[in-house]
C-alpha positions as a Markdown table, in Angstrom:
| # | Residue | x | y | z |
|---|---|---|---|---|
| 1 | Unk | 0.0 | 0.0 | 0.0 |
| 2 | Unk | 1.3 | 3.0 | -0.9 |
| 3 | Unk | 0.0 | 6.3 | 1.0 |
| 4 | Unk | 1.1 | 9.8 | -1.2 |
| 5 | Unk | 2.1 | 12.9 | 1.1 |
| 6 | Unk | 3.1 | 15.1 | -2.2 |
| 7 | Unk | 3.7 | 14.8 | -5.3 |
| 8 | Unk | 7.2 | 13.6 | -4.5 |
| 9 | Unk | 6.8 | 12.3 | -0.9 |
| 10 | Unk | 4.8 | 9.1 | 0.2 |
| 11 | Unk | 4.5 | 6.4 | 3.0 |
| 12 | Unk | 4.8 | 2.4 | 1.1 |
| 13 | Unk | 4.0 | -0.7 | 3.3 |
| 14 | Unk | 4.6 | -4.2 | 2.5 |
| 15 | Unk | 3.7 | -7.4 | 3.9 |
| 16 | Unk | 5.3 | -11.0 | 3.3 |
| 17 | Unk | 4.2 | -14.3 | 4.0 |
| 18 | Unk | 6.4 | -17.2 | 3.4 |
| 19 | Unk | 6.3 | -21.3 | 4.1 |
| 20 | Unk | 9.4 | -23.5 | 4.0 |
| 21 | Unk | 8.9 | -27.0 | 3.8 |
| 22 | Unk | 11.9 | -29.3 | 4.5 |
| 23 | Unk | 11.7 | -32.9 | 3.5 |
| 24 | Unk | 15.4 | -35.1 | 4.0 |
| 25 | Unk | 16.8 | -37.4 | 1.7 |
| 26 | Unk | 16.0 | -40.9 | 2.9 |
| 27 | Unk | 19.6 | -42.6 | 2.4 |
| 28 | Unk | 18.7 | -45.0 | 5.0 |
| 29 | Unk | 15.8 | -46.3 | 7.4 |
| 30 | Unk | 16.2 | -43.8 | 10.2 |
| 31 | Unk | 16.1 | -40.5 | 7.8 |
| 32 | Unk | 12.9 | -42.2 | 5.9 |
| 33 | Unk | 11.3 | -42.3 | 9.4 |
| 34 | Unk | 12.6 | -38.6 | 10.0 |
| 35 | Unk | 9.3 | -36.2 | 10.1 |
| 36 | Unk | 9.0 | -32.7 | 7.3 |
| 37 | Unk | 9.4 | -30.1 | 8.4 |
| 38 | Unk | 7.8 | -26.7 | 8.1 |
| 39 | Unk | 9.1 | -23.2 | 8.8 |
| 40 | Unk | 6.6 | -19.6 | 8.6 |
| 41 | Unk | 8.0 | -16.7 | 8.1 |
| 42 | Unk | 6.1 | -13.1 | 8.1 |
| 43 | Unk | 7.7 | -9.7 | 7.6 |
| 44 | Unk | 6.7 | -6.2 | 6.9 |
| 45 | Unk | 8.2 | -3.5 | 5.4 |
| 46 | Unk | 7.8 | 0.3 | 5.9 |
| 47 | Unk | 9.4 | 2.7 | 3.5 |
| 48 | Unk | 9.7 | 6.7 | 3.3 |
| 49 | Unk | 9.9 | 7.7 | -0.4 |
| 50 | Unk | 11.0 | 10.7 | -1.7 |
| 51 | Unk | 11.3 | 10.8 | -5.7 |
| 52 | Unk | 12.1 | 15.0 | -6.8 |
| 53 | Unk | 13.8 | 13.1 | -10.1 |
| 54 | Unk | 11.9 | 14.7 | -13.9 |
């Protein structure tokens, strides 16, 4: 979301929502039992812009 102050000036937000899954190579039986696993990850950004360029 971006929120304009001026014509040159403005407020941007961003948000991020990510899932990692892990799975192992099964080489042998105790790494075929080994349970996935998942990892979530959020972020958010907040930015000041200023863009005077022509």
């Amino acid at each position: 979301m971006r929120y304009p102050l001026s014509q040159v000036d403005a407020f941007q937000f961003t948000t991020n929502l990510r899932q990692n899954h892990n799975s192992i190579l099964s080489v042998d039986y105790e790494s075929l039992l080994a349970p996935e696993q998942y990892d979530y990850w959020a972020s958010f950004k907040a930015e000041y812009i200023f863009d005077n360029t022509k």
